[in-house]
N, C-alpha and C positions, 0 to 999 in steps of 0.2 A: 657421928661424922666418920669414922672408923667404919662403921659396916659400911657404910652410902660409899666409902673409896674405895671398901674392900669387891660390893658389886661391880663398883664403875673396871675394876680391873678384870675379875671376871669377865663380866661383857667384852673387854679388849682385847681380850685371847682368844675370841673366837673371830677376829677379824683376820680375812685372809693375808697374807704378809702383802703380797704386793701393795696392798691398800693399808698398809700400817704408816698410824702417822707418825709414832715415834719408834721405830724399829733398834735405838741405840740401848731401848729399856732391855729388851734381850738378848744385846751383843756380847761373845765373851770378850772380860776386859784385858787390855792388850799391856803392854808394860814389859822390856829389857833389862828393869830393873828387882833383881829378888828382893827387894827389899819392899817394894810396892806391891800392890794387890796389882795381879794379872799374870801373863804368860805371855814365853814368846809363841807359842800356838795361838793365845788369843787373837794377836797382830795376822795370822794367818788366817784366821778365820773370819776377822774384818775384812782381811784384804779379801779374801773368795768371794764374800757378800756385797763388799762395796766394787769393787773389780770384775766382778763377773757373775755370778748374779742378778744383781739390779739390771745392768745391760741387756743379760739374755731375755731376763721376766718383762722388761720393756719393749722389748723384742717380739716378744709372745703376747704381749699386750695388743702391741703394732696388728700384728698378723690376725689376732683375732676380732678388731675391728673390723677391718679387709672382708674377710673371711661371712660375717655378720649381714655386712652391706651387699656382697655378692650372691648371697646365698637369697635374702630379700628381694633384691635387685630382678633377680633371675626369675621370679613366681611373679615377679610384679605385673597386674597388665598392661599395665602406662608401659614399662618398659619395651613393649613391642607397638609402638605406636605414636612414632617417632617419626621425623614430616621425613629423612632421607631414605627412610624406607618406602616410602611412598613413592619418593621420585626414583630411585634406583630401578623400583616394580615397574614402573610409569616407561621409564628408558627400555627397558628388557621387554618388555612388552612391545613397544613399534619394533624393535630388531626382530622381534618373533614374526611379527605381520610382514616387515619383508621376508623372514626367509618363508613365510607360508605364499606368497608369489611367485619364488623363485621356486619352491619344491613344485607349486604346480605348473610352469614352464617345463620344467625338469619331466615331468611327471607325463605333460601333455607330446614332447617332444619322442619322450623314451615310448609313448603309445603309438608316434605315429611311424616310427623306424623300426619298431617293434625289436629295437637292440637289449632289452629287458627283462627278467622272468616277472617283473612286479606288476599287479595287476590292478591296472587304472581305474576298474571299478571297482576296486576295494580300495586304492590310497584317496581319491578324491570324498567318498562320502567319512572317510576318517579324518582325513588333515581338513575337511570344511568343521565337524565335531568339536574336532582338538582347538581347531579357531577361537571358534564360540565360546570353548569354555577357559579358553584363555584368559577371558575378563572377569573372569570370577576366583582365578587362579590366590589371590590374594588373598581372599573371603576363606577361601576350602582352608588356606593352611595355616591362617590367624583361630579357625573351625580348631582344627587340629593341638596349635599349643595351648587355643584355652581349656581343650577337654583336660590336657596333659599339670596346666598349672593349677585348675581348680580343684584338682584330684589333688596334688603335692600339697595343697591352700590346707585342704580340711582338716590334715597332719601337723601342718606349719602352725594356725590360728588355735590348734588345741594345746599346744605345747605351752606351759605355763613355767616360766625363767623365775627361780630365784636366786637371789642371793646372799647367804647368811638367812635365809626362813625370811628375804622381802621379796615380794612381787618386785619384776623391775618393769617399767610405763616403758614400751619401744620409741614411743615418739621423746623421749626423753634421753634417749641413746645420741651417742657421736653421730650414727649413720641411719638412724628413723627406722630400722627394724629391729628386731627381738635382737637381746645384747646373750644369743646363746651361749658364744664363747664364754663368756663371763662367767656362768653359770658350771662349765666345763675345768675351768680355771681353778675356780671356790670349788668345786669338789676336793682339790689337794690343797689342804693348809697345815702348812709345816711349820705354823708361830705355838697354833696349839700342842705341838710338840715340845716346844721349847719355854712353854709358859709355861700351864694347868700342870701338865706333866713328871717334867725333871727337875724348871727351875725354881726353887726356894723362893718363896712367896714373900720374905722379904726382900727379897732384890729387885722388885717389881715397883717403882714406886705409884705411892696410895696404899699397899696391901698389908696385911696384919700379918706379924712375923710367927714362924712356926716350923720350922724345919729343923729335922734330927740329922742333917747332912756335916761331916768334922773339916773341919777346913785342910790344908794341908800343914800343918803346923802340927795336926793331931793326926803320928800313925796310925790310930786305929778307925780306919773307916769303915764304914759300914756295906759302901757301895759293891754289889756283886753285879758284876758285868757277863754274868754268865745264866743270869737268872734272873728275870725281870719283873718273874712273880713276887722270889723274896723281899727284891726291892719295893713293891707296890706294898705287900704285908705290913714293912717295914715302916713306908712311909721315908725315903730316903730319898733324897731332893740334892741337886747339883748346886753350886755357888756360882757366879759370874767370874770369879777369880779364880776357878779352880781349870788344870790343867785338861781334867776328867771332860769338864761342861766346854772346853774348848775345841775338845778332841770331837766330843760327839756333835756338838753343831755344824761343824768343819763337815763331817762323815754325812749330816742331815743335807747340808747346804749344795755337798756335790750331786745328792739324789736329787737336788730340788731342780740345778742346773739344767742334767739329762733329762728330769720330765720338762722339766720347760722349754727345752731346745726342742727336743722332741715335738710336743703340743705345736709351739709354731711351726715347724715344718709342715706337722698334716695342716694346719691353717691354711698355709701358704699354698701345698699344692692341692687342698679342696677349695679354696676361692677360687683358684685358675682354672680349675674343672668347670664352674657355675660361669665365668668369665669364657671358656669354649664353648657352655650352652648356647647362652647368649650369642657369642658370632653366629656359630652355626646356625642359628633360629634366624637370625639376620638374612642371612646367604641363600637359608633357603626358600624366604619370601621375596624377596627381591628376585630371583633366580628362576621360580615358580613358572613365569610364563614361558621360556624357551624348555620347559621340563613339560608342563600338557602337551604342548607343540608337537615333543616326540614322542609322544603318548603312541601304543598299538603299533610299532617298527616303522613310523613314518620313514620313508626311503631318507637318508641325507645327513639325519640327524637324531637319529634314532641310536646310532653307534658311534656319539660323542663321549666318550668316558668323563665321569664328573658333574654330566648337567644333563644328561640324556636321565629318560624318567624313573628307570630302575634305580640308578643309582641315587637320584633326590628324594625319591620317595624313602629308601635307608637309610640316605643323612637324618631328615626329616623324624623319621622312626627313632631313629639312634636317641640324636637331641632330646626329643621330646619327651622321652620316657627315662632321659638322665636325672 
């Protein structure tokens, strides 16, 4: 029975802390009273973990959900094919048919008062072209993000997530893609520092007692905080009551903070990135047909900043290979 709890706690040291079910097993213990086992750093070091900690890692939980679903979202190709883009394309299309009327009123007017250097038998067999292929405008650049997603795909669907050494099922995730973050998170587990590590194996309960660590009751400790080899030689393990194992979880727990803080931030501002793919891939299918329209310096429209075709063909670019 002994080994079988001594494995089960093994195994529970290597679970990342945020997903720790009993996280009080390696809290240092807290107590204003010297006469109690604990410290008043212990109480400090609950409060960093229950206080701020837990919030931020929740925090970074949150964002890297976000983060998971956008990043999915964005390679998806359902995602582009979505009925208001259609109608939006549908709309910007007849505005493009009138002004391919009015250019050539324009066009026919400015040939016959000859007020113009533009030359009517170059814009008329260009702006009838640009017409034409105005209605395929939406085929070329749906053409376009799928070259750009299927390429991102073949990277995406090779990337194999685990966590703790388990495959994790996408469709099993919060948001139905690959749970990367997850995977980024479990890389830093700062419980196995504070379990396997430093804390005394009795203080773990289930685990088989063995620790040459003196309590503070006994000057002569062993612990060298200067040297972490001799400590390991030594086999020198911290107590949950001790002021030592308070001090260094406290010291563990503010690094765990800043990486965590950290971690969610780039979550947050790299889902908002995949979150501008997305509009912009919107913008510029829908947008598509007044951009061939001024294909070749159509007179009129040709030098609209924003939606004239140089400039969509860049957004276009930009987006696509984000």
């Amino acid at each position: 029975v002994e080994a079988s709890e001594a494995a089960k706690t093994e195994a529970d040291s290597v679970e990342p802390l945020l997903l720790s079910a009993s996280p009080a097993s390696i809290l240092p213990l807290c107590s204003i009273d010297p006469v109690t086992d604990g410290s008043v750093m212990g109480c400090v070091a609950q409060i960093l973990y229950h206080g701020v900690f837990r919030p931020v890692a929740f925090f970074a939980q949150l964002m890297g959900k976000l983060f998971d679903f956008f990043l999915g979202y964005s390679l998806s190709d359902e995602s582009y094919r979505h009925d208001f883009v259609q109608t939006g394309w549908q709309l910007v299309r007849d505005i493009s048919n009138i002004f391919f009327i009015i250019i050539m009123i324009w066009s026919g007017l400015m040939a016959v008062f000859n007020t113009s250097n533009v030359s009517y038998k170059k814009v008329i067999p260009t702006l009838i072209i640009n017409a034409l292929i105005i209605n395929f405008s939406l085929f070329a650049t749906r053409v376009v993000i799928d070259i750009s997603n299927i390429t991102a795909r073949i990277f995406y669907n090779q990337m194999v997530v685990k966590v703790d050494g388990t495959v994790q099922d996408p469709s099993k995730s919060v948001s139905g893609y690959k749970p990367i973050s997850e995977s980024i998170v479990s890389s830093f587990n700062p419980q196995s520092i504070f379990s396997g590590m430093v804390l005394d194996k009795d203080q773990v309960p289930g685990s088989v007692s063995g620790s040459t660590y003196k309590s503070d009751s006994d000057q002569s400790t062993n612990v060298d905080f200067n040297s972490n080899q001799s400590n390991v030689a030594e086999d020198v393990k911290f107590k949950r009551e001790t002021r030592e194992y308070a001090g260094y979880f406290s010291l563990v727990t503010l690094v765990a903070i800043a990486i965590s803080f950290a971690v969610a931030m780039m979550f947050w501002k790299t889902a908002f990135i995949f979150v501008g793919r997305v509009i912009g891939l919107y913008v510029a299918m829908i947008f598509s047909p007044f951009a061939f329209l001024s294909r070749n310096n159509v007179p009129l429209v040709s030098k609209i900043e924003g939606v004239s075709y140089g400039s969509w063909l860049k957004v276009l670019t930009q987006y696509a290979l984000l």
